[in-house]
N, C-alpha and C positions, 0 to 999 in steps of 0.2 A: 507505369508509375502508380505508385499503391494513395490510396487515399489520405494517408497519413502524410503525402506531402502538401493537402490543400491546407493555405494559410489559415481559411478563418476555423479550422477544426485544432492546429495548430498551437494557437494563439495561445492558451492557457500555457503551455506546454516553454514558450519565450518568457515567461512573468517568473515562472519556476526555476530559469537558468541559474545555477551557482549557489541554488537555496535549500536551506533545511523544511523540510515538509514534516510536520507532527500529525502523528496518528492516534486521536483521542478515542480511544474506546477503552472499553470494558466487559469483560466476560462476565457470563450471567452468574451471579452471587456473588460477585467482587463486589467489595464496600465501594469501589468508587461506582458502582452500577447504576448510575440518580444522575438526572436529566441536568439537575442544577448544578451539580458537583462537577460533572463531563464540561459542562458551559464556562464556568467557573477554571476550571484546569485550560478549556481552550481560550480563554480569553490571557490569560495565566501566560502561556506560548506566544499567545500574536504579542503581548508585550516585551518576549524577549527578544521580539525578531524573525519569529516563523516564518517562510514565505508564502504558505499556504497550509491547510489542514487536510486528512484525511478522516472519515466519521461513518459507520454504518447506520442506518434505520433514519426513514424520514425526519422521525421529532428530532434526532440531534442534528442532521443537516438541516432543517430549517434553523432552528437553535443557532447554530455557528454562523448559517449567515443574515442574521441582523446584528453578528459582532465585528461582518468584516466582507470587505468587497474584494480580497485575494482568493484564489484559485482554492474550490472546494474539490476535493475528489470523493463523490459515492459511491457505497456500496450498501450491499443487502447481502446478510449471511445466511446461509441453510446449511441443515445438517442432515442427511441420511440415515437411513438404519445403523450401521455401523458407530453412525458420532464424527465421520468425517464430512468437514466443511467446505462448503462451496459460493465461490464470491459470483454475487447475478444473475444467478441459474438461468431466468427467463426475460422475456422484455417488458413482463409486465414489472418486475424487479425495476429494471433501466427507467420504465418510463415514472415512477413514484420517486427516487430518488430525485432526478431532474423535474420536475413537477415541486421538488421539494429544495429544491434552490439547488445542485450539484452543477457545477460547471463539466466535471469530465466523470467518465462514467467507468468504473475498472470491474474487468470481467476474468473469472478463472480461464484460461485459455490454454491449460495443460491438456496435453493427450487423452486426458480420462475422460475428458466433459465431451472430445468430439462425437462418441454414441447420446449423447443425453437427447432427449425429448425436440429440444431446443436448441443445436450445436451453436457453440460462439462463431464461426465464420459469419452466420446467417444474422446471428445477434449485432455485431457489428456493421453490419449492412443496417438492417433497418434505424440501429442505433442514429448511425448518419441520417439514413434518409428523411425519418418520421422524427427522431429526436431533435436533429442537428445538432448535435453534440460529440466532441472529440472522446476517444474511446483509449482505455493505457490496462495494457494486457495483462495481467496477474502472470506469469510463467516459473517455471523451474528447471529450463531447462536451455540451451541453447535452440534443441531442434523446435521447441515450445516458440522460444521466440521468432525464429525465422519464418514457424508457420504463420504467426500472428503478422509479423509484419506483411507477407502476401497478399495473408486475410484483409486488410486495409487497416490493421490496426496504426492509431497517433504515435502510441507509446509502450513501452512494456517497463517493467518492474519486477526484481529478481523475491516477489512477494513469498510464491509456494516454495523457493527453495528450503526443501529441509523437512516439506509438510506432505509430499507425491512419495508412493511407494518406492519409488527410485534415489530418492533424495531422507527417506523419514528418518529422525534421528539429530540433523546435524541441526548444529546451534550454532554456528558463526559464518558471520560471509565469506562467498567465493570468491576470492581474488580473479583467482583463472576464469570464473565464470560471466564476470563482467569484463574481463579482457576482452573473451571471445566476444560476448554483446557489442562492445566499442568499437571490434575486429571489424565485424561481420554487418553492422546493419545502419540503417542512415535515417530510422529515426530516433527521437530522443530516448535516453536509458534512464532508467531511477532504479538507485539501489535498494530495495528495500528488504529488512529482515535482517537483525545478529548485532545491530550494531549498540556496541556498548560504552565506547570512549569517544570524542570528541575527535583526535587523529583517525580513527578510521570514517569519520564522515571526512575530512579533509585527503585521506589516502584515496577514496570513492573518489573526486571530486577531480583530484590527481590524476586517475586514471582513466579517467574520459567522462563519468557517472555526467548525466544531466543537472541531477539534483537526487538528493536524501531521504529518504523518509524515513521516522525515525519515533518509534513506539513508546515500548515500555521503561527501556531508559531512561526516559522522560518525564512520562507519565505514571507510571505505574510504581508506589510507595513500597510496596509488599516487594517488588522482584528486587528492586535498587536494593533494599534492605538486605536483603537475603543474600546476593551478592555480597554483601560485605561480611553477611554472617560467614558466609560460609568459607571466605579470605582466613580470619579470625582462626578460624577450626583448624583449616590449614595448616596454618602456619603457629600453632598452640600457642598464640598469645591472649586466647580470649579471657579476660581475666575471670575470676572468681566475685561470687557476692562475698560482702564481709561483714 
């Protein structure tokens, strides 16, 4: 039995059942990039009903949680030479978030990270042991997930789909890919990544998903926008100045 079935690591993972989870963040030079403005958008969410939020870097997860005793998920982003990003690299990552109010601690858990310094099977081990805190796998892949769940992962989250050299490119959720997750594995699933209308959190939701998590759709003014700009263009109705 993998660790992901002990209750009290669990626990967050039951509060999220049936829920949209928001992922307040912002890329470095985005206007919405300001501690107050991220606070302000998450407080924005929990009153439409979030069930929980997702947040990188200590100051906004401390920040989000004196707005709210639901389910935080942390992370810490790094970047490589390249420019490609990696969720939790290390446990000194894990242990500042959780130090920094994170109830569950989400780690990249694709194929690429098992050579790193610090492989994630060993991260979630100690994550448990030293942290005691439930652990939800970042993956992209099916074989991503099944290893994670071995590894004693809570949770996994279809997060890197779209961002792994296997996957780069694609911009909307796998349908087939949360199937096989719902198929294949017996701990909880979250969709996350692509989602853009309201029916496809309810189709996720449909198709076995635990719960939602749900970005820049949301959150992020510039992309919703642009979206429409680019509907507009399309379809050459965008009118003229006059």
């Amino acid at each position: 039995m993998s660790q992901g079935s002990n209750p009290s690591f669990n626990s967050p993972f039951h509060l999220l059942r049936g829920r949209i989870i928001v992922s307040c963040q912002a890329a470095e030079g985005d206007p919405l990039d300001d501690l107050e403005t991220l606070t302000r958008i998450a407080t924005s969410v929990l009153r439409g009903g979030a069930g929980g939020l997702r947040a990188e870097g200590t100051t906004r997860i401390a920040a989000f949680r004196t707005l709210t005793q639901l389910p935080i998920i942390g992370i810490i982003k790094t970047y490589d030479a390249n420019g490609d990003v990696y969720i939790t690299p290390d446990f000194h990552s894990a242990r500042v978030i959780v130090d920094a109010g994170a109830d569950i601690v989400a780690l990249d858990c694709t194929g690429r990270r098992l050579t790193a310094p610090e492989p994630w099977p060993e991260l979630i081990t100690r994550i448990h042991t030293e942290l005691r805190r439930p652990v939800l796998a970042d993956i992209a892949s099916l074989e991503d997930a099944l290893a994670a769940e071995r590894a004693g992962a809570d949770a996994v989250a279809t997060t890197l789909y779209g961002y792994t050299a296997e996957t780069a490119g694609i911009r909307s959720p796998s349908w087939l890919l949360l199937q096989s997750l719902v198929a294949r594995l017996t701990i909880p699933i979250l969709l996350e990544g692509h989602i853009t209308h309201p029916q496809e959190a309810r189709h996720a939701l449909d198709l076995g998903a635990t719960a939602v998590v749900i970005g820049s759709a949301i959150t992020r003014p510039e992309t919703i926008t642009n979206r429409f700009v680019q509907v507009t263009r399309q379809t050459g109705i965008q009118s003229s100045s006059k």
